[in-house]
N, C-alpha and C positions, 0 to 999 in steps of 0.2 A: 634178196635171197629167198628159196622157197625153200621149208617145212616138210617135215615128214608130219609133225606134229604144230600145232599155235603156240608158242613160247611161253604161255603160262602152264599149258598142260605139260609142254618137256620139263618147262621144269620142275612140275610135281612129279613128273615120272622118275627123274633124275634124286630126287631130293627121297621119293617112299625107296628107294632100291637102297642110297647110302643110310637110311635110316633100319631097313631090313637086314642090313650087314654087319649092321655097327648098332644093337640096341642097348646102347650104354647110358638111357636119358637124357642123353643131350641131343633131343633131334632137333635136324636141318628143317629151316624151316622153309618152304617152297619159293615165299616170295621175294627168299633174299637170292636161292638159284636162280630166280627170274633176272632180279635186277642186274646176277654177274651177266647173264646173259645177255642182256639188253644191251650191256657195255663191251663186251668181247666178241659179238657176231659180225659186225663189220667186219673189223681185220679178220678174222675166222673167212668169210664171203672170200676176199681177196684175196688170201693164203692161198686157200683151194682151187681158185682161177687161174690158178699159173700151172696147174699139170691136166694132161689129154684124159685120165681117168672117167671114162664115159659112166659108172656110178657116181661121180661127182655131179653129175648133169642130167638137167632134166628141160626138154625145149627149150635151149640155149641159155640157160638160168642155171645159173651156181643151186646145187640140193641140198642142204642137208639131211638127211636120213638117219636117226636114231636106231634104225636095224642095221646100217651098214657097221662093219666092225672098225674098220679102219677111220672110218670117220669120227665113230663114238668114243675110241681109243684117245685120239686127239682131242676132243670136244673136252673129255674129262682130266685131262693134259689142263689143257687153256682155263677150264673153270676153277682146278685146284689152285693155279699158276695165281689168277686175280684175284682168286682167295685168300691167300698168303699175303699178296698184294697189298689187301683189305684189311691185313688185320683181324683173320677170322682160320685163327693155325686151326682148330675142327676140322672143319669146312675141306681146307687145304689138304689138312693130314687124312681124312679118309676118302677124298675124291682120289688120291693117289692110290691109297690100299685098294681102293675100289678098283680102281682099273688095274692094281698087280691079280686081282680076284678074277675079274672077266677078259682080262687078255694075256695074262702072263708078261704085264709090261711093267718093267724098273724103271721108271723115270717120274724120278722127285720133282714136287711142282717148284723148287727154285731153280731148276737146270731155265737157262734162259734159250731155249727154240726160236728158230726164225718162226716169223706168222706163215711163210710158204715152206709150209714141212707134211711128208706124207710119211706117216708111220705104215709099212705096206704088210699088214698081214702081220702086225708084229711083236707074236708071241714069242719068247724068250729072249727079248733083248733089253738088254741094260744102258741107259742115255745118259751119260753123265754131264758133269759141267764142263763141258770144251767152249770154244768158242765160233757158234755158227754165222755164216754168214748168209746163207740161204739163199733161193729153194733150199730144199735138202729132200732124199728120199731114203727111207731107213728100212729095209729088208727084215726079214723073220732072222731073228737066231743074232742079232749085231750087238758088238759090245763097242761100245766106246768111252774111256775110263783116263783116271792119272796115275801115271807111273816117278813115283819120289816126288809126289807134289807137282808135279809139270803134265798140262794139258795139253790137249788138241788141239788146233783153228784149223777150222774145217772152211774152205772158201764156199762159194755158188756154183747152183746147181751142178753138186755132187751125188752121186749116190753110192749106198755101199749096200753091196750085195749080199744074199742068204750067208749067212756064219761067218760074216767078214768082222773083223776085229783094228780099231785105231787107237792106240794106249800112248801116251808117255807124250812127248814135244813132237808130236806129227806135226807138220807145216804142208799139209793140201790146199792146192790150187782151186783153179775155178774148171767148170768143165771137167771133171774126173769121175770115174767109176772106178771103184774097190771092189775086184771079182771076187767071185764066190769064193769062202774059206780063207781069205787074205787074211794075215797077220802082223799091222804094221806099226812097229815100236818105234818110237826115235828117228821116222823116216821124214826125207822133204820131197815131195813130190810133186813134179812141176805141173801149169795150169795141162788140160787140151790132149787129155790121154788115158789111158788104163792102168789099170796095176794088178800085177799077181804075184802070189806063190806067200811065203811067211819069211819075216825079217830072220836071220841077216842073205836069205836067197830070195831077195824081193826079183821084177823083173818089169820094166816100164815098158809099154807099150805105147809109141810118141804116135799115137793118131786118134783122130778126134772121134769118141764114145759115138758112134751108129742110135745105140739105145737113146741117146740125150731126146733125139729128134719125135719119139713114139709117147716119152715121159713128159717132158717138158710143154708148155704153150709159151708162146711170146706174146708178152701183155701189157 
């Protein structure tokens, strides 16, 4: 995978930014954001291979880019995530705050993400613990949460759109798109189609998402 930056320096870049945000003497020390890195950039390569996103690439090579947002969104997703992993709750707890700081994004590094997840542009959205099956692609403005203790499962390559909402025992298929402004509580929705409008005046559209074909690569 190619670099915006050589992996030592991201991740001093990464480690002076969480220690500028958070200077409470306990600083990150650079070469242990190396080492998560060293261990999460493969699946991170691979994740990002399976969608068309031409800022994901650079002369046919998976990029990373520490200017891109969306990527760096995810990137400090993934590192909080093996931090936790680790054993190093710091680490974990302000690479999250860190990113609700720089992208307006809720998502606790124990929510468990597919490795092929594209968070797209996404400020105001909150990612809870459902159960992904992935890809996944997650729009600006998305909530996805549990209503009375009962979650999501969200199947593959899904995506849900600007201000779309999936709360309580949804049961999404594979091959689905959640249009914009959706509101889907308590719904089951079959694989290989669309969904609109807010429960309980949901409305299934049985034909196979156009978009899948622009988002997706087959890999």
């Amino acid at each position: 995978m190619l670099t915006s930056l050589p992996i030592p320096r991201l991740g001093a870049y990464v480690a002076r930014q969480i220690n500028q945000f958070f200077p409470d003497g306990g600083d990150v020390d650079a070469e242990t954001v190396v080492t998560l890195l060293d261990g999460l950039l493969p699946a991170f390569e691979d994740g990002l291979s399976h969608y068309h996103n031409p800022g994901f690439w650079k002369d046919g090579q998976v990029r990373l880019n520490h200017l891109h947002g969306d990527q760096y969104a995810l990137l400090l997703y993934r590192l909080g995530h093996e931090a936790g992993r680790a054993g190093l709750r710091d680490l974990a707890d302000k690479s999250y705050l860190l990113n609700k700081a720089l992208h307006g994004l809720d998502l606790y590094h124990q929510v468990e993400l597919p490795w092929a997840c594209w968070l797209a542009h996404p400020v105001g959205s909150v990612i809870g613990r459902a159960t992904y099956r992935g890809p996944l692609v997650v729009m600006q403005g998305c909530t996805l949460g549990n209503r009375g203790g009962e979650y999501p499962v969200i199947g593959s390559r899904v995506i849900l759109c600007a201000q779309s909402a999936v709360i309580g025992a949804c049961e999404i298929g594979d091959n689905v798109c959640i249009g914009a402004g959706s509101l889907l509580v308590n719904e089951k929705v079959p694989s290989g189609c669309t969904v609109v409008g807010r429960t309980p005046n949901i409305r299934i559209i049985e034909k196979r998402p156009v978009i899948h074909d622009t988002v997706f690569r087959s890999v």
